[in-house]
MDAnalysis code that builds the backbone (N, CA, C; Angstrom):
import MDAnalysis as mda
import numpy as np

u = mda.Universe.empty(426, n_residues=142, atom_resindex=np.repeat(np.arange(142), 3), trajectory=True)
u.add_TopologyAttr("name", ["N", "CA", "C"] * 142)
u.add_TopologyAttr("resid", np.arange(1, 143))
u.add_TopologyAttr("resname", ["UNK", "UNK", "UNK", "UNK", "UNK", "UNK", "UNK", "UNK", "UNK", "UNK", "UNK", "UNK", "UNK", "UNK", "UNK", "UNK", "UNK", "UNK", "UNK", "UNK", "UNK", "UNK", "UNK", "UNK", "UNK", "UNK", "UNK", "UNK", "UNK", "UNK", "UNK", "UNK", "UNK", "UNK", "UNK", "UNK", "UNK", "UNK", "UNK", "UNK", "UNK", "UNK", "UNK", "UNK", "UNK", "UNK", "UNK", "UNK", "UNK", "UNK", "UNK", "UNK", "UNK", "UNK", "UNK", "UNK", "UNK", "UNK", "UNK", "UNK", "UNK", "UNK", "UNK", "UNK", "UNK", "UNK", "UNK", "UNK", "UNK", "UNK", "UNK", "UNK", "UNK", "UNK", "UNK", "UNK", "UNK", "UNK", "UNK", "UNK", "UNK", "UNK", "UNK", "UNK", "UNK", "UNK", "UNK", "UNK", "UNK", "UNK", "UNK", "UNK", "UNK", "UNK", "UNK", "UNK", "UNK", "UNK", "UNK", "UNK", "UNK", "UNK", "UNK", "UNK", "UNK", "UNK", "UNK", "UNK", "UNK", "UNK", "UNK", "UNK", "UNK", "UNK", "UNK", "UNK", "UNK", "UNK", "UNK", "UNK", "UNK", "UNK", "UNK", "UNK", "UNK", "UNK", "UNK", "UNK", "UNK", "UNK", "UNK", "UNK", "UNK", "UNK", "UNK", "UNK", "UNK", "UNK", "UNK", "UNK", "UNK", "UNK"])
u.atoms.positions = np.array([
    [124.635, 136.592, 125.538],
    [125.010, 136.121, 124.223],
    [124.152, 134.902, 123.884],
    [123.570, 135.089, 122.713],
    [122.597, 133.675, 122.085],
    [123.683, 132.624, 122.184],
    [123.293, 130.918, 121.944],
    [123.656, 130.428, 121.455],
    [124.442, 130.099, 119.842],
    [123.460, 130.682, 119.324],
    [124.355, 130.711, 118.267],
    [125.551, 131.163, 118.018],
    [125.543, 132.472, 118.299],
    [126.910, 133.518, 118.837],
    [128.116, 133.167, 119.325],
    [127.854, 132.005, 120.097],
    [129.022, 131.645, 121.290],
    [130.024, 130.266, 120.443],
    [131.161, 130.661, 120.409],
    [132.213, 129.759, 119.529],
    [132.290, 128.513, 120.713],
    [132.804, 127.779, 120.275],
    [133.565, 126.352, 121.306],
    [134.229, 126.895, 122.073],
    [135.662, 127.762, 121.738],
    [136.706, 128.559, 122.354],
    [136.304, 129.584, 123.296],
    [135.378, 130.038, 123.195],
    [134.409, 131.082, 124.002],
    [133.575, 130.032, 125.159],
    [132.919, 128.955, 124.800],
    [132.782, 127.943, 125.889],
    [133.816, 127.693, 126.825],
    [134.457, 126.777, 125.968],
    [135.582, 126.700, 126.885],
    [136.571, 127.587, 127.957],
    [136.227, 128.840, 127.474],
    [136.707, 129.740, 127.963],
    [135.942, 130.169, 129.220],
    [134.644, 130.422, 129.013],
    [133.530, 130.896, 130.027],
    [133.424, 129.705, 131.072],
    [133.845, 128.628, 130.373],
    [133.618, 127.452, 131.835],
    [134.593, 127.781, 133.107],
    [136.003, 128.199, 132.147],
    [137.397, 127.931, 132.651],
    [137.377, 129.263, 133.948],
    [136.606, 130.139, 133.633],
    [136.624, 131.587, 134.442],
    [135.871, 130.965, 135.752],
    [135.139, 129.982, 136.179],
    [134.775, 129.500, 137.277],
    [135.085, 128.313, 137.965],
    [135.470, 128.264, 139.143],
    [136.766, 127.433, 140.163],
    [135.668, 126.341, 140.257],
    [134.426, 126.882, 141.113],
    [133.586, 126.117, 141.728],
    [132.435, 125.529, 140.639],
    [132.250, 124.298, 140.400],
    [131.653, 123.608, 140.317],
    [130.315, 123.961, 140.202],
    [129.683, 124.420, 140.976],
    [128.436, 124.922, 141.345],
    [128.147, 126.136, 140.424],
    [128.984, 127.044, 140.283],
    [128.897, 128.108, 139.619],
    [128.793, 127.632, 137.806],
    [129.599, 126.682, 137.643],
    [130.177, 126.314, 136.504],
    [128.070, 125.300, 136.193],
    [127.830, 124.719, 136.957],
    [126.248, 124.265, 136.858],
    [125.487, 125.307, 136.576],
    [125.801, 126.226, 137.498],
    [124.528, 127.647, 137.334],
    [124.811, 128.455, 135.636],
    [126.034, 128.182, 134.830],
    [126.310, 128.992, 133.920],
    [125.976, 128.046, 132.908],
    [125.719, 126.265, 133.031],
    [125.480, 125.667, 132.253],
    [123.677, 125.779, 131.643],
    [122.796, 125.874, 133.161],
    [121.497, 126.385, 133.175],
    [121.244, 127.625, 132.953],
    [122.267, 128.151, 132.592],
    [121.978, 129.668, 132.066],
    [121.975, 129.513, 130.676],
    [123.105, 128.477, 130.078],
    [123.315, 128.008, 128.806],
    [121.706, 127.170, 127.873],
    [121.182, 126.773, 128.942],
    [119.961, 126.000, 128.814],
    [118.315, 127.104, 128.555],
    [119.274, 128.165, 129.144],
    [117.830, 129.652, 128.902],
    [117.949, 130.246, 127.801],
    [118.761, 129.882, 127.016],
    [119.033, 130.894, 126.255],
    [118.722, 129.843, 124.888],
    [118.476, 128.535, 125.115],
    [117.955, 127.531, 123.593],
    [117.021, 128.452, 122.497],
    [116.843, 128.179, 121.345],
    [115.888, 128.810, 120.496],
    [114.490, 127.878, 121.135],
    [113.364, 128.785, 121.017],
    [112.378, 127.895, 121.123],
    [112.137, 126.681, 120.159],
    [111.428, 126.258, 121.443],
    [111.109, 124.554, 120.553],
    [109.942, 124.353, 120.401],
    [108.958, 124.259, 119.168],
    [107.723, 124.419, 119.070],
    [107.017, 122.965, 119.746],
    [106.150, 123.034, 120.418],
    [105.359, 122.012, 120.955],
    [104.450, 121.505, 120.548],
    [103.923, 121.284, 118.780],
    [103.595, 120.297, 118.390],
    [104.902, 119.438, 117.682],
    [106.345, 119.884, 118.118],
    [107.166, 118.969, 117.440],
    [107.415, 117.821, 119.018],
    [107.053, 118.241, 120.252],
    [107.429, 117.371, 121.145],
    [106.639, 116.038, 121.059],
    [106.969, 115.057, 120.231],
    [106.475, 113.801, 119.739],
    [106.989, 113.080, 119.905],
    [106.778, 111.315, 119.730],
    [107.645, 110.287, 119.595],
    [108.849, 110.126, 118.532],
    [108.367, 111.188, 117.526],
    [109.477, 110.667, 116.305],
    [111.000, 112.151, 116.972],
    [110.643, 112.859, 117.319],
    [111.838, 113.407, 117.767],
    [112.587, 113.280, 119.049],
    [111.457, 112.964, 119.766],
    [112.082, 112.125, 120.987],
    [113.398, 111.113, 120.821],
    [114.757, 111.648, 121.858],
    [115.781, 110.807, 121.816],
    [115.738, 110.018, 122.661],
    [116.095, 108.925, 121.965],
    [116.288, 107.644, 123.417],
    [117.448, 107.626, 123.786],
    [117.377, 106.998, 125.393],
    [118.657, 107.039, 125.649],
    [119.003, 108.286, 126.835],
    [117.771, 108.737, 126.796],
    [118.287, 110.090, 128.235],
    [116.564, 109.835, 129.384],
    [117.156, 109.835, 129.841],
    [116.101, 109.581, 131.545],
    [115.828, 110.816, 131.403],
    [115.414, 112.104, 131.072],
    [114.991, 113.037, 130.765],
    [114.506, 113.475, 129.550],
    [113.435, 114.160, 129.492],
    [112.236, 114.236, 128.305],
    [113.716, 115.183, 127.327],
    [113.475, 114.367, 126.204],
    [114.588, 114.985, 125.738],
    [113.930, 115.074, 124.043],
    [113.692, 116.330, 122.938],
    [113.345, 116.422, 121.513],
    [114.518, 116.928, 120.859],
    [114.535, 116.577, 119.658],
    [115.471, 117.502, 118.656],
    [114.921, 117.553, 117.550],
    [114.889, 118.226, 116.501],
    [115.327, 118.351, 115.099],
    [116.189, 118.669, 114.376],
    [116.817, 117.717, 113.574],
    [118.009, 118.209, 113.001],
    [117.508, 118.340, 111.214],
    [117.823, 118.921, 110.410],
    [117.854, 119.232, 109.312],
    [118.978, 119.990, 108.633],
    [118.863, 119.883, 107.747],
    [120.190, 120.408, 106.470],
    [119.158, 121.883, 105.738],
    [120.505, 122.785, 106.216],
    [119.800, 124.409, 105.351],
    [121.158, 124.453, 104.333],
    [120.981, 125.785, 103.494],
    [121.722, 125.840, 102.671],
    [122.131, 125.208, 101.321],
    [122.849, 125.395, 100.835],
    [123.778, 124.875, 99.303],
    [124.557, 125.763, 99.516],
    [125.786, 124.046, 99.366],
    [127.398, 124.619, 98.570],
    [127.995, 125.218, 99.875],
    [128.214, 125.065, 100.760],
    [127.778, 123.791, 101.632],
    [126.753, 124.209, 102.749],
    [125.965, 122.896, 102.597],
    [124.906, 122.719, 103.407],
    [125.565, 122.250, 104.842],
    [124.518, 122.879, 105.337],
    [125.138, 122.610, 107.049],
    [124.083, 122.035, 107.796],
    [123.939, 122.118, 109.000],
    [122.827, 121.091, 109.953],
    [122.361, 122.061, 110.633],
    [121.399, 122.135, 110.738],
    [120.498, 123.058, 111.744],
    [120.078, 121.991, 112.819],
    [120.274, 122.356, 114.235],
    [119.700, 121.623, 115.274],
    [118.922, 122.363, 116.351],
    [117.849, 122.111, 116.118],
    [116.891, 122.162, 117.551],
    [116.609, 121.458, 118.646],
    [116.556, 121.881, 119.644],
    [116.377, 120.872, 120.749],
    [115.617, 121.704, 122.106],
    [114.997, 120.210, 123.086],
    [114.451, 120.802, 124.046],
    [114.852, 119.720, 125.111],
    [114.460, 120.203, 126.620],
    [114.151, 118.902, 127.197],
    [113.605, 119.810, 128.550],
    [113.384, 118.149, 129.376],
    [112.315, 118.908, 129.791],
    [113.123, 119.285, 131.363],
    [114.565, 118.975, 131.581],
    [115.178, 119.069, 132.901],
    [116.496, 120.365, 132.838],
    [116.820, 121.109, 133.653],
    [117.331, 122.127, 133.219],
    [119.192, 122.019, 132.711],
    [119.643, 120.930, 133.299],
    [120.911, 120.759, 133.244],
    [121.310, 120.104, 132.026],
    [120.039, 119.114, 131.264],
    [120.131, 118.407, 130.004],
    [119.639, 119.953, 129.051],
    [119.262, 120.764, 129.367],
    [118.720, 121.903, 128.420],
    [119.986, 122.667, 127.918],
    [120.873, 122.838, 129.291],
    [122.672, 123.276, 129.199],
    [123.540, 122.565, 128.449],
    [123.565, 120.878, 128.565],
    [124.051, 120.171, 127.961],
    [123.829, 120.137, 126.020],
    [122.361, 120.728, 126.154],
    [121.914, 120.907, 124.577],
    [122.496, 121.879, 124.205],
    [122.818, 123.335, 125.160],
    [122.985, 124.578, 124.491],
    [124.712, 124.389, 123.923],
    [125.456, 123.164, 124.975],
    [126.704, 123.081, 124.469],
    [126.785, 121.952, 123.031],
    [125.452, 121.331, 122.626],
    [126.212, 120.343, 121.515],
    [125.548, 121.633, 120.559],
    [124.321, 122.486, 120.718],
    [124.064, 123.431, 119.509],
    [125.478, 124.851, 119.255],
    [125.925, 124.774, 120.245],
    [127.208, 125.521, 119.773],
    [128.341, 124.676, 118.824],
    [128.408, 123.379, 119.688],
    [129.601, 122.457, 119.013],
    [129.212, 122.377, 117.458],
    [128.052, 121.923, 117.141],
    [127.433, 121.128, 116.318],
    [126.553, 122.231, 114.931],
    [125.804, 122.652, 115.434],
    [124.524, 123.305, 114.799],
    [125.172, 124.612, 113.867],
    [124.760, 124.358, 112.728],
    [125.560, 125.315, 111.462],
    [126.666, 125.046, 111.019],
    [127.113, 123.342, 111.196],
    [128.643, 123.014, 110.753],
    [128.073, 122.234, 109.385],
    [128.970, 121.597, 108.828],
    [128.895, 120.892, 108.064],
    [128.678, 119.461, 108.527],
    [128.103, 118.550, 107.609],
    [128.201, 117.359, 108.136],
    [129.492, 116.401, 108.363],
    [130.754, 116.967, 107.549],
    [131.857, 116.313, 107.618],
    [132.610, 116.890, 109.057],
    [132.307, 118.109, 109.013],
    [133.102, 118.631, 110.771],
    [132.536, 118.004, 111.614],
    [131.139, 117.646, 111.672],
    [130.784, 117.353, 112.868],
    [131.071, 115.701, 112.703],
    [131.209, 115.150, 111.885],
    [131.905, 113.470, 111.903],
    [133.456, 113.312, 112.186],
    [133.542, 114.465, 111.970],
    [135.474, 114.429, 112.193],
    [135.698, 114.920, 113.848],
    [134.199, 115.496, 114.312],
    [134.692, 115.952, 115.214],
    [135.257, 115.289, 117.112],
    [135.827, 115.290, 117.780],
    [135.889, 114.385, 118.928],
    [135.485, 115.183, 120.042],
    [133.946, 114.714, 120.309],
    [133.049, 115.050, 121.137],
    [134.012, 114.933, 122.753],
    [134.271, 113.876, 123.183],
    [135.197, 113.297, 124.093],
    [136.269, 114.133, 124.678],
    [136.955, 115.246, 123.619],
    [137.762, 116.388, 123.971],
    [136.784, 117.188, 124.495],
    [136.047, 117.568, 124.309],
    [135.272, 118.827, 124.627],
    [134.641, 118.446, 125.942],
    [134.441, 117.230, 126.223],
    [133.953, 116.704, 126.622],
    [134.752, 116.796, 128.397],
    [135.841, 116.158, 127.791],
    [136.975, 116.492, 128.979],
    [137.475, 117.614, 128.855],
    [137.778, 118.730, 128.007],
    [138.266, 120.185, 128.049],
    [137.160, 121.218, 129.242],
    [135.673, 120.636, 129.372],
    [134.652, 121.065, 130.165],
    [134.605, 120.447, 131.507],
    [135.653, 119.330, 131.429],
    [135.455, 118.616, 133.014],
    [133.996, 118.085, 133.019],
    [133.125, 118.005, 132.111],
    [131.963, 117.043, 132.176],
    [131.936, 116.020, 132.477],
    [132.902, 114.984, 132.222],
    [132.495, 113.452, 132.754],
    [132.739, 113.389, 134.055],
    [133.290, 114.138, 135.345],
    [133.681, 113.677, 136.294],
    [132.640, 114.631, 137.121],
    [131.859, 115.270, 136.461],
    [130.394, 116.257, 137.062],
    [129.162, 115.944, 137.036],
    [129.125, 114.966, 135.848],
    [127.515, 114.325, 135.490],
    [127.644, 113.162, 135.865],
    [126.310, 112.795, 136.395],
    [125.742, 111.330, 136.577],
    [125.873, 110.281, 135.260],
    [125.952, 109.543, 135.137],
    [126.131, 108.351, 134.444],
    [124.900, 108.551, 133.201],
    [123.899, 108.526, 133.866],
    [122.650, 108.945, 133.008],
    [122.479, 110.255, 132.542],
    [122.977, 111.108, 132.570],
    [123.207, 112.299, 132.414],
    [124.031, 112.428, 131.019],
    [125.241, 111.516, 131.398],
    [126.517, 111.393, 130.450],
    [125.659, 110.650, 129.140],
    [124.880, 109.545, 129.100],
    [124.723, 108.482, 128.459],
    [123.468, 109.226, 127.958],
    [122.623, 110.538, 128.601],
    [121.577, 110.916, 127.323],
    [122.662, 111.844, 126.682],
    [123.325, 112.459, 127.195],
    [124.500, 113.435, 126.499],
    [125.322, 112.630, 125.381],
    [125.396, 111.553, 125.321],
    [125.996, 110.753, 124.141],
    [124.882, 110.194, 122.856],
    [123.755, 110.454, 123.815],
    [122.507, 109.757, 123.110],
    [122.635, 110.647, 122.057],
    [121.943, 111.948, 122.289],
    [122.615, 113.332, 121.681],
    [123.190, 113.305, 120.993],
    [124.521, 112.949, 120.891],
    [125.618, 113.318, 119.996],
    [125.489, 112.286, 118.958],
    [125.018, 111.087, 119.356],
    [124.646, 109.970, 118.351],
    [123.859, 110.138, 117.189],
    [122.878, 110.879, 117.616],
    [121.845, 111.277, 116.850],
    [122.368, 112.321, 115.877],
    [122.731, 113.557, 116.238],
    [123.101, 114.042, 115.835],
    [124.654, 114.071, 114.619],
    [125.322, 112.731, 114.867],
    [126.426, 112.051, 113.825],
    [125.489, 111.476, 113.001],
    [124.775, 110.715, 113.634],
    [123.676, 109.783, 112.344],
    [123.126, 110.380, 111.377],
    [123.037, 111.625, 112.058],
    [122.261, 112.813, 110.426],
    [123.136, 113.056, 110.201],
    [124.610, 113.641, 110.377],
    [125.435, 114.179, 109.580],
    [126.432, 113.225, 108.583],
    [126.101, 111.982, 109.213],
    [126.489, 110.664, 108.054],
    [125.580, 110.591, 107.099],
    [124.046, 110.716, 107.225],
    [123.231, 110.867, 106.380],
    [123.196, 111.307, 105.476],
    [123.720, 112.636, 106.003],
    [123.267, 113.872, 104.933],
    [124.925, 114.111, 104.423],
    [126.418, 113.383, 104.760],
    [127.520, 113.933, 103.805],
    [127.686, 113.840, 102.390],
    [128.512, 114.998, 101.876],
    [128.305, 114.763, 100.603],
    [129.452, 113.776, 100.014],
])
């Protein structure tokens, strides 16, 4: 199943079907294979996120009218931050800008058992992320 395809509830769900830890990593880097490509003259300084110890790009932009939503691209260059992307482009990518400001990253966050699995730096480019990604959708609300 693409990313796009896959609901929150369907995340949450696919995490919940594995006990071990390890398995639950291997399905996150599976989550990370399946990104849309990321073209490589966009891997630059201006899309570059700060804030993650791993080579980390995005683009976010607004498609549509009536209502416009956020398109997000992303890459990076380590496989577990690539998983971590495939879960904020499910959360995030094709919402509106008001869902994704209303939304509480922090549940999902703990509904995945993520904070007590990732490294500190791990967590803190994973917020970098989500930062970025609120900052355009404050940008762009109507």
């Amino acid at each position: 199943m693409a990313i796009g395809e896959l609901t929150v509830d369907e995340l949450i769900e696919n995490f919940e079907l594995f006990d071990d830890w390890e398995d639950r990593y291997r399905y996150l880097i599976d989550l990370g294979r399946k990104l849309p490509d990321f073209p490589e003259s966009e891997k630059n300084d201006i899309n570059k996120v700060e804030g993650c110890i791993s080579q980390v790009w995005m683009i976010t932009r607004m498609r549509g009218e009536s209502p416009s939503v956020v398109d997000i691209c992303a890459d990076s260059d380590a496989h577990i931050v690539k998983g971590l992307i495939g879960v904020l482009l499910t959360l995030f990518s094709g919402k509106e800008p008001g869902f994704i400001l209303q939304t509480d990253i922090n549940d999902l966050f703990d509904r995945l058992e993520l904070g007590s699995h990732l490294s500190v730096n791990r967590r803190n480019g994973f917020y970098s992320m989500v930062e970025r990604i609120k900052a355009f959708a404050a940008a762009n609300a109507a």
